[in-house]
N, C-alpha and C positions, 0 to 999 in steps of 0.2 A: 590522444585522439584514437578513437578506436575503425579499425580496419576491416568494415564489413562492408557488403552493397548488399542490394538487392537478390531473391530474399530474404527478409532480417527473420533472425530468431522472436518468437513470439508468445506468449505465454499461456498459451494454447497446447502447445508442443513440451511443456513441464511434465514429468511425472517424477514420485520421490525413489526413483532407482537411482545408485550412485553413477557417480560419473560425472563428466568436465558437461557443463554448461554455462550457457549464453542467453544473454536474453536482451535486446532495445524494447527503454521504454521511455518515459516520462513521468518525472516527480511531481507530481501533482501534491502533495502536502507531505510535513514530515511534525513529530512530534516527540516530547519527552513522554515517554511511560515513565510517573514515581507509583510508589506503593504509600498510600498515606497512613494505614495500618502500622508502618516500620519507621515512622519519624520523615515520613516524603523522599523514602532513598528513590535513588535516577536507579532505576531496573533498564533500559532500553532506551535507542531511540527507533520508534517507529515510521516508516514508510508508504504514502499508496502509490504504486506504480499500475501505469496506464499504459499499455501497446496499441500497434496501427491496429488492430481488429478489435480496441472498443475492450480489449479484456482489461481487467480490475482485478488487483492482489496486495497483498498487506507483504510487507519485506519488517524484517526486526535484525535490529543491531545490540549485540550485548555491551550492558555499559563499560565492560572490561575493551571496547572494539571501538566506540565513538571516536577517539579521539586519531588512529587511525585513518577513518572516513568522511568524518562531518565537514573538514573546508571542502570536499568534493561533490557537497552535496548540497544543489542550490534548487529551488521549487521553481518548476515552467522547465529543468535544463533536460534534455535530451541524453538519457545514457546507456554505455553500454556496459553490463554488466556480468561478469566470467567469476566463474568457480565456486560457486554459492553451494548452502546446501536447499533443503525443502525435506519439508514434513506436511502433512493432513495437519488441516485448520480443525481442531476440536472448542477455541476458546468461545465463551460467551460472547454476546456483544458484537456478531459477524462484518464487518464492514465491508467486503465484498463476498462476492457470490462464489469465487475462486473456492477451489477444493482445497489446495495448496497453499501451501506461505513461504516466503523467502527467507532463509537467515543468514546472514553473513558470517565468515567466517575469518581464520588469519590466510587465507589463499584467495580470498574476494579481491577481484580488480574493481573500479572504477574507475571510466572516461567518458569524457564528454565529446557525444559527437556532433562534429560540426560539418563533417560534408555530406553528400550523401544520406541526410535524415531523413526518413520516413515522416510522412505525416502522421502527426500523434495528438488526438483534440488536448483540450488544455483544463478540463474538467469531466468529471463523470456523475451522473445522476443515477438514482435507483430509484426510478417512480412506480409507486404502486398505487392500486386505487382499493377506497376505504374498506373495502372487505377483506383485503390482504392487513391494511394496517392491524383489523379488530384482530384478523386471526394471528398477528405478532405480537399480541399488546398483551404485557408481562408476562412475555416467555421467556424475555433476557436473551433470546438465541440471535436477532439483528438487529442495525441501529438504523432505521429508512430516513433517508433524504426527507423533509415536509418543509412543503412551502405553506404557509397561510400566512393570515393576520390573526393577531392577538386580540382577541376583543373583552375578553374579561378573566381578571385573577381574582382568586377566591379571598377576601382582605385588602384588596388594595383598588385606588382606583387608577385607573388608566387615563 
């Protein structure tokens, strides 16, 4: 159980200078990274962690590091998380707005906190409206949230 109160660290307060950090958030989804280029090897497991302030960040675990972490790593749980590193997000495909990314190392803690939690929503949206979509549409640089309905595929009927 991790031993913070009020103020909590937040991911806002990240930059990639070295040094010991901390951060509560909330696992909002986690996922296998393969390469399907390479026979579908496991490269990662991928992260999105969510803070009290609405902020959004991608975290990455190297597949040599999963099995260290993954039973401490449950979607909705509230955690706190010590000694990571960060680098500048340059990948394609942006899934948050965050500058920064997390990666886990072999000095990463993980706990789940259960007293004292911050309130932290339980999903995050990226709505933009259609003049944002056109000006993304195959830059390959983010993935946006879209809600609609399906109303026709080109060969098929619905």
């Amino acid at each position: 159980m991790a031993d913070f109160k009020p103020p909590y660290p937040t991911l806002e307060d990240l930059d990639n200078v070295s040094g010991s950090r901390a951060v509560i958030v909330r696992l909002i989804q986690k996922w296998e990274a393969r390469n399907p280029r390479r026979g579908n090897i496991l490269m990662s497991l991928d992260l999105l962690l969510l803070d009290e302030k609405d902020n959004l960040i991608k975290a990455s675990i190297n597949h040599r590091l999963i099995g260290k972490f993954k039973n401490n790593l449950h979607e909705g749980s509230i955690l706190c998380i010590k000694d990571f590193d960060v680098g500048k997000t340059y990948e394609r495909f942006k899934l948050s707005d965050h500058k920064y990314i997390i990666y886990f190392n072999h000095s990463t803690t993980i706990n789940e906190v259960l007293e004292y939690a911050p309130e932290i929503g339980k999903t995050k949206f990226r709505i933009s409206n259609y003049e944002k979509l056109l000006s993304i549409a195959n830059t390959n640089e983010e993935l946006p949230d879209v809600v609609g309905r399906i109303i026709f595929v080109l060969g098929s009927n619905l």
